[in-house]
VOKETI-628730 format. One line per 3 residues: for each residue x, y, z of C-alpha. Coordinates in steps of 0.2 Angstrom, whole numbers, plus 5000, padded with zeros to 4 digits. Example, Ala and Ser with C-alpha at 12.3 -4.5 7.8 and 13.67 -1.06 7.14 Angstrom:
BEGIN
5062/4978/5039 ~ 5068/4995/5036
END
This chain:
BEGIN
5430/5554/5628 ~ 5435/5557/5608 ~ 5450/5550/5603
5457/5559/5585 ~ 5462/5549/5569 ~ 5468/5550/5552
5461/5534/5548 ~ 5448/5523/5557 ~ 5446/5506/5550
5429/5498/5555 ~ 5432/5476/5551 ~ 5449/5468/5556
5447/5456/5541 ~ 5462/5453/5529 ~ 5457/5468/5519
5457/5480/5535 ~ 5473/5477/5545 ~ 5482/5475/5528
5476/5491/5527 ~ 5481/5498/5545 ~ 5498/5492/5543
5498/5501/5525 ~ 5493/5518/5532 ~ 5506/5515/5549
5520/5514/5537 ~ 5514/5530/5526 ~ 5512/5538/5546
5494/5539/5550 ~ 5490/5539/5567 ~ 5477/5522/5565
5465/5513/5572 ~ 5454/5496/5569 ~ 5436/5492/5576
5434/5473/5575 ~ 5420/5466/5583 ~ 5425/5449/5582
5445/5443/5580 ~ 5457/5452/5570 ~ 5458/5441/5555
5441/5442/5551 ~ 5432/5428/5542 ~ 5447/5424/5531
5459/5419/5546 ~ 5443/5412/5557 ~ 5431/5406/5547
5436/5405/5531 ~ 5452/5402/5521 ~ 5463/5397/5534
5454/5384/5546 ~ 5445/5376/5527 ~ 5462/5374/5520
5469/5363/5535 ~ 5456/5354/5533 ~ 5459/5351/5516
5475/5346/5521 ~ 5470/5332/5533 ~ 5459/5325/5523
5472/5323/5510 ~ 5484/5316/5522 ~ 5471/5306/5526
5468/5301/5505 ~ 5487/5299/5504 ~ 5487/5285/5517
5474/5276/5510 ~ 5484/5274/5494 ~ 5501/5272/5501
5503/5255/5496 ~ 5503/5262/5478 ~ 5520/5271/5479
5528/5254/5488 ~ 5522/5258/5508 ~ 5512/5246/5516
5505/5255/5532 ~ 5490/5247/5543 ~ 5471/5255/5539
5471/5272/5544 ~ 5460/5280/5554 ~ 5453/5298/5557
5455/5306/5572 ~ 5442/5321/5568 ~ 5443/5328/5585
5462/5329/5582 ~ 5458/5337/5564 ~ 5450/5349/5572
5464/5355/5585 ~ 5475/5356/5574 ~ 5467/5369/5563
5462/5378/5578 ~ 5483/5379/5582 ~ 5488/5386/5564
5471/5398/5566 ~ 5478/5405/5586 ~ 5498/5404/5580
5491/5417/5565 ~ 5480/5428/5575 ~ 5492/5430/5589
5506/5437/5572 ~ 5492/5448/5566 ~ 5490/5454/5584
5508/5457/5585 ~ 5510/5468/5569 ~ 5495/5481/5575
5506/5482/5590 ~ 5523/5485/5578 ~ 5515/5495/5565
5508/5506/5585 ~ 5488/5503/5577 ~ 5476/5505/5590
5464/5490/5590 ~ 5446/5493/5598 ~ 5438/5476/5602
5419/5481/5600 ~ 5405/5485/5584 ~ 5409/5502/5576
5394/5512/5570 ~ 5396/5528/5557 ~ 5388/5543/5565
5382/5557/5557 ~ 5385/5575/5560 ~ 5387/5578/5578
5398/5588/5591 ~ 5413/5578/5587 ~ 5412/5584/5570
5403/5595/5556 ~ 5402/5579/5544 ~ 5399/5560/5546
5411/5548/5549 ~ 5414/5549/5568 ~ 5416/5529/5575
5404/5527/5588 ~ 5413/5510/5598 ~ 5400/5497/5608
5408/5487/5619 ~ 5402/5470/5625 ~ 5405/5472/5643
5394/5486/5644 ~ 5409/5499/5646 ~ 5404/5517/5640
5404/5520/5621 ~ 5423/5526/5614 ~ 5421/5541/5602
5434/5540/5588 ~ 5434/5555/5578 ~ 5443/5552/5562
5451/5560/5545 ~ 5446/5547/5535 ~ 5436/5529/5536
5438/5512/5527 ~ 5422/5500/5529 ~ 5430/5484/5527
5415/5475/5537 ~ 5416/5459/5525 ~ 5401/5447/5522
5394/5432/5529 ~ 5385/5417/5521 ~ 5369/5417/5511
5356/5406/5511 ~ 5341/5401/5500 ~ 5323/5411/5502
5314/5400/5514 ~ 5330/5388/5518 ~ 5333/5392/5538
5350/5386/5544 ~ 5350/5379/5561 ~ 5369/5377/5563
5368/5357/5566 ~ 5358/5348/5552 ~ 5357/5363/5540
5375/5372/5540 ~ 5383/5386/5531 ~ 5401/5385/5529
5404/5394/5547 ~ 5395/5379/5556 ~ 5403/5366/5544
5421/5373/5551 ~ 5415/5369/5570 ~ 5411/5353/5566
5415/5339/5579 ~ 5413/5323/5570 ~ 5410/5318/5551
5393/5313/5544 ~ 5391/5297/5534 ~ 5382/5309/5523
5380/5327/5516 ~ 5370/5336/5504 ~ 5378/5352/5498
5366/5363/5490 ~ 5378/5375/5479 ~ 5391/5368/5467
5403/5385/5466 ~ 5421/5387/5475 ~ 5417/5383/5493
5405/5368/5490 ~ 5416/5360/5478 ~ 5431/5362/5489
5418/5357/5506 ~ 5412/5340/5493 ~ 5431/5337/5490
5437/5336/5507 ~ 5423/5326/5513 ~ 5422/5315/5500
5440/5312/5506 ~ 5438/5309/5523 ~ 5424/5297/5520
5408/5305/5517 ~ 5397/5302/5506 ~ 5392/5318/5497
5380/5324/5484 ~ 5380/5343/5475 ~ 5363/5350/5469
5369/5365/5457 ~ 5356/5376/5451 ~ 5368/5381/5434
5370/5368/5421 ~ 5387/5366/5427 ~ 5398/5364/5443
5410/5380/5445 ~ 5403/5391/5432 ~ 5413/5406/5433
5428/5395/5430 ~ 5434/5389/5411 ~ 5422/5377/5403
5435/5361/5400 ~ 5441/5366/5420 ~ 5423/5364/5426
5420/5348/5416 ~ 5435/5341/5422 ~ 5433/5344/5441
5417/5337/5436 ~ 5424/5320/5431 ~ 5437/5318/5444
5424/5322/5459 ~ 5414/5308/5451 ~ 5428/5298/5453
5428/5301/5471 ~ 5409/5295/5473 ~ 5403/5313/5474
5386/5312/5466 ~ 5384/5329/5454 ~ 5364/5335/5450
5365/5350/5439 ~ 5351/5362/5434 ~ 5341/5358/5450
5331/5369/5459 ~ 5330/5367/5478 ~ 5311/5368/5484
5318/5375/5503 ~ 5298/5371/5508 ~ 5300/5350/5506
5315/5352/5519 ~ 5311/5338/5533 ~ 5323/5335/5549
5323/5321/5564 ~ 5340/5315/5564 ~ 5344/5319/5547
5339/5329/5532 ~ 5326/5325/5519 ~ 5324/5338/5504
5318/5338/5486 ~ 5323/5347/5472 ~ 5318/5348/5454
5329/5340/5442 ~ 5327/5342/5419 ~ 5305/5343/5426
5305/5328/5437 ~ 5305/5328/5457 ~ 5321/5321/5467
5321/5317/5485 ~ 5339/5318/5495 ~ 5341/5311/5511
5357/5315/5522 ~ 5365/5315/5540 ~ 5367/5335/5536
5364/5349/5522 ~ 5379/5362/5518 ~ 5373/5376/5510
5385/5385/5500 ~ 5378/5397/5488 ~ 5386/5413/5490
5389/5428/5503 ~ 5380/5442/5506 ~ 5387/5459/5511
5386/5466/5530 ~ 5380/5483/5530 ~ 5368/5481/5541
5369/5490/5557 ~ 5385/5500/5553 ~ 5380/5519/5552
5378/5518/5534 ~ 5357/5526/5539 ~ 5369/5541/5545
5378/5543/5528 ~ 5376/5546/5510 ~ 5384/5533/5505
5375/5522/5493 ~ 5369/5504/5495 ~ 5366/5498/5478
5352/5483/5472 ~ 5364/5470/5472 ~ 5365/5476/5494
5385/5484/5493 ~ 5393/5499/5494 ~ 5395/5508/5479
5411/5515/5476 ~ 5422/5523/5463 ~ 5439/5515/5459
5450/5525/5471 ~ 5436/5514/5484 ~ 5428/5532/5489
5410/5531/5493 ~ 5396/5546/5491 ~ 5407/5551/5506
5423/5557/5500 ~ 5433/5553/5516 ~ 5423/5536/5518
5430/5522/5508 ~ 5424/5502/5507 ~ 5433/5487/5502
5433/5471/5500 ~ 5419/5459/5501 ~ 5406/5474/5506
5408/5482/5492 ~ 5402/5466/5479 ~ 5418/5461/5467
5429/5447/5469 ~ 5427/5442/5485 ~ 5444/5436/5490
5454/5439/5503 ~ 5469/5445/5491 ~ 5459/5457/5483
5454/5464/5502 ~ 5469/5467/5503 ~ 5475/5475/5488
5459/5487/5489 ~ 5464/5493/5506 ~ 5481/5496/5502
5478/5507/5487 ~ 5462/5515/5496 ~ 5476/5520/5509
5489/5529/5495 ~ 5474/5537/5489 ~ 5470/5547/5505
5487/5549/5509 ~ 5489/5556/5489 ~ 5501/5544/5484
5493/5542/5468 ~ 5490/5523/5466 ~ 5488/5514/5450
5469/5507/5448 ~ 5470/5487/5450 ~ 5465/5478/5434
5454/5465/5441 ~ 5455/5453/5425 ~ 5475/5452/5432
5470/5444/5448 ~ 5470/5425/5451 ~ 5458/5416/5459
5459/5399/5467 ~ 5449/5382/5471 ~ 5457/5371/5485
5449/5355/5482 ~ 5457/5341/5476 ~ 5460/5342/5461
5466/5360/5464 ~ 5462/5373/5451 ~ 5464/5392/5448
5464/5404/5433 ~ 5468/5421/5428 ~ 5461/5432/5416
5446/5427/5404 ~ 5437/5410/5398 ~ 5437/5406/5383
5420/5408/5383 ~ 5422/5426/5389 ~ 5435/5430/5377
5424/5425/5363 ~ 5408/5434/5367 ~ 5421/5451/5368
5425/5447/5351 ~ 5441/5441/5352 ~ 5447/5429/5340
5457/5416/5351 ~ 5469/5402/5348 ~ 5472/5389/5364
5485/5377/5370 ~ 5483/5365/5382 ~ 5495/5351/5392
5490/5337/5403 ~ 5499/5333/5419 ~ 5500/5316/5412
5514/5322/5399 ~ 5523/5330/5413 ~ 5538/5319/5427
5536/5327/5440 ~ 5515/5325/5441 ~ 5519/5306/5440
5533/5306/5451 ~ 5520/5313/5466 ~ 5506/5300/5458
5493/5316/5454 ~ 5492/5317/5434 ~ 5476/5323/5434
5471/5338/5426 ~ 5478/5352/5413 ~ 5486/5370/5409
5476/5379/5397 ~ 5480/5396/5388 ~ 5471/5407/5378
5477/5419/5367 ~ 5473/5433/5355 ~ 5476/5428/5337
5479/5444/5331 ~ 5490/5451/5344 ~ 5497/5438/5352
5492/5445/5367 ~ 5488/5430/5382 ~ 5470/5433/5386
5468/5419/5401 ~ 5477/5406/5409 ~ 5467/5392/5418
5474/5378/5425 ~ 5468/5359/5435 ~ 5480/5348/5442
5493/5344/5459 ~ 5498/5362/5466 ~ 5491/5371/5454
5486/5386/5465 ~ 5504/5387/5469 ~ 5509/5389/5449
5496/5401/5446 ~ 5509/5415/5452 ~ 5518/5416/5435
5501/5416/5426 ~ 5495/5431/5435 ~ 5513/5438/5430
5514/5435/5414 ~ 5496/5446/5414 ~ 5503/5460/5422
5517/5460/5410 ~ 5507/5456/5395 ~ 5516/5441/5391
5514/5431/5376 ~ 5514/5413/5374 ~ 5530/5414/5364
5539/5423/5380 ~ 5531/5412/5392 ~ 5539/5397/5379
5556/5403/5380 ~ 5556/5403/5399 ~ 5568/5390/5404
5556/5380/5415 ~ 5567/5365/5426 ~ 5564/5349/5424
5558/5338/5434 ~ 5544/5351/5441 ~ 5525/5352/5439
5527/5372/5431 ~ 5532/5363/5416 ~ 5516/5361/5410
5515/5380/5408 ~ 5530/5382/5398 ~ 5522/5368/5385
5504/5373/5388 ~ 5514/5392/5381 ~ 5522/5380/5366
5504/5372/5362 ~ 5496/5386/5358 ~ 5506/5387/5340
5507/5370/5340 ~ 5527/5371/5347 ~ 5523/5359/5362
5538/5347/5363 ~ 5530/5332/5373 ~ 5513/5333/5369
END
């Protein structure tokens, strides 16, 4: 039987019940096809279960150097298996709130793989929601107004490079790990492996990054990525940058063996395991899309204009499938102004270069805006200011100095072009950053804001100050 909709959203990820609960509160009669759990990859696979462990294994750091702050405590000891439950708790306690707003916002939630059809007897166009169901249980037709593709991605890998889910991991097999390795290689040196090579380097691993680039991070600001780079060394994390994996020299007994070529010479790494971590790739596969004119680009996402409308005009795609920042904040944001669109509320674009963008490692860092680098090759003429944590109370008082706030400016305007920071909670300060870009701040404005003292977001104020040289304790 067909069951009618103004909007059917196929992928319950952050970006597609942010956007179910949008188009409930603008009166949509809704549904979401999740073939997995609502939450998506964020909530299961993702953000959320990486983050408490993060958060264990800087419990765990803490511990170990309690006798700095006056605390003598007896050796501690990890309890991985208990690690592991308690991110499996915060993960359940947020799905089962995710579950109950669909039931608030009255979304209808289809637990099965959607599929776009074409033209048919349900309707003259594509976009009917063909729902598979596990069990077997006839196909549920869902005949809808409009769609929102908001499938997400999953990890890459290297050509050649299989993953077996024990000795060769992506991030998703890393999470369901049961007990440490003594040792890892991570192959990829962006956000997830650097926060992956921070946390176990704090719980006791030893860990070694291969990076093809010439540097670790390198979307991020230079000086962020060289410092990361220094303070993960300081950890034991061995760096190799510009090497090339050969995926063919991969051996496995009970460990890993693989070689990669390093400034033209040959380097063999030996290892309990192998994280690969270099990038996510867009699932489209299996979806409809055949059924559709909607266009799969080379780079293997939907392409879409900025109101998120495929070659499809009722058919819109967000988040992750449709390339971009992949970030769970931007899901959203995408899906909430794809909503207004349809429901012609006239939504205001979202400018991209306003958009933070976080690493959880330890040291945290995040950034808004451009690099220095960027902002020089688009001509601008800049003008920095920069504070250490070690100028700053508070950083002390908590016994984390490392790191820095960094801005950039327009000389000739004034204008704030980036904001990039390294340092204790920094992901939590990047807030008023990504503020002062939406509200075109300049440093001077950002300078005259009474910021409290003793607290880390003073290093934003003098960082402001620094960049005419006004900084008062640095």
């Amino acid at each position: 039987m067909a069951q009618d909709y103004d909007l059917v959203i196929i992928g319950g990820g952050t970006g597609g019940y942010v956007a179910a609960i949008r188009a409930s509160q603008l009166g949509l009669k809704t549904a979401v096809v999740e073939k997995g759990k609502l939450g998506g990859t964020c909530l299961h696979q993702g953000c959320i279960p990486s983050k408490a462990l993060l958060r264990s294994a800087e419990i765990f750091r803490q511990a170990k150097e309690a006798d700095k702050y006056g605390v003598s405590v007896s050796e501690p000891v990890i309890n991985f298996l208990k690690v592991q439950e308690r991110k499996q708790n915060i993960i359940d306690t947020l799905h089962k709130g995710v579950q109950g707003l669909m039931k608030k916002g009255k979304i209808d939630v289809y637990e099965g793989t959607g599929r776009i059809l074409g033209p048919s007897i349900f309707s003259p166009t594509a976009g009917t929601v063909s729902v598979e169901f596990e069990n077997g249980d006839e196909n549920e037709m869902l005949v809808p107004k409009n769609v929102i593709i908001a499938t997400g991605s999953k990890p890459k890998t290297l050509p050649g490079l299989k993953l077996d889910g024990d000795l060769v991991m992506s991030s998703d097999h890393a999470l369901e790990m049961e007990e440490l390795p003594a040792s890892i290689v991570i192959v990829g040196g962006g956000v997830i492996g650097i926060e992956w090579a921070s946390m176990l380097a704090d719980f006791g691993v030893k860990v070694d990054v291969i990076e093809y680039m010439d540097r670790i991070l390198p979307t991020e600001d230079k000086d962020v990525a060289k410092e990361m780079a220094r303070h993960l060394k300081q950890k034991n994390i061995t760096i190799h940058t510009g090497a090339k994996v050969a995926p063919e020299s991969l051996r496995k007994e009970t460990g890993i063996e693989i070689t990669a070529e390093i400034n033209g010479e040959q380097k063999t790494f030996s290892a309990d395991k192998m994280l690969v971590s270099v990038g996510r790739e867009a699932n489209v596969a299996n979806i409809g899309l055949e059924n559709t004119d909607i266009v799969v680009n080379e780079r293997g996402v939907i392409q879409v204009n900025e109101a998120y409308q495929t070659k499809e005009s009722h058919i819109y795609a967000i988040g992750d499938v449709i390339g971009g920042m992949q970030l769970a904040h931007v899901a959203s944001h995408e899906g909430i102004k794809a909503v207004e669109h349809m429901a012609d509320q006239k939504p205001e674009p979202i400018r991209y270069e306003e958009i933070p963008s976080c690493v959880y490692s330890s040291p945290e860092a995040a950034s808004v805006g451009l690099t220095e680098t960027e902002a020089t090759e688009k001509g601008y003429q800049v003008k920095t200011g920069k504070m250490p944590f070690t100028a700053i109370g508070k950083a002390l008082v908590h016994g984390e100095s490392a790191g820095f706030v960094k801005v950039i400016a327009d000389k000739e305007t004034d204008d704030i072009l980036g904001i990039h920071m390294i340092g204790p909670h920094v992901t939590d300060m990047i807030s008023e950053a990504g503020l002062a870009k939406v509200l075109d701040a300049t440093p001077w404005e950002i300078g005259e804001t009474i910021h409290p003292h003793p607290t880390l977001s003073e290093a934003i104020g003098e960082a402001a100050l620094a960049v005419d040289g006004k900084q008062i304790h640095g």
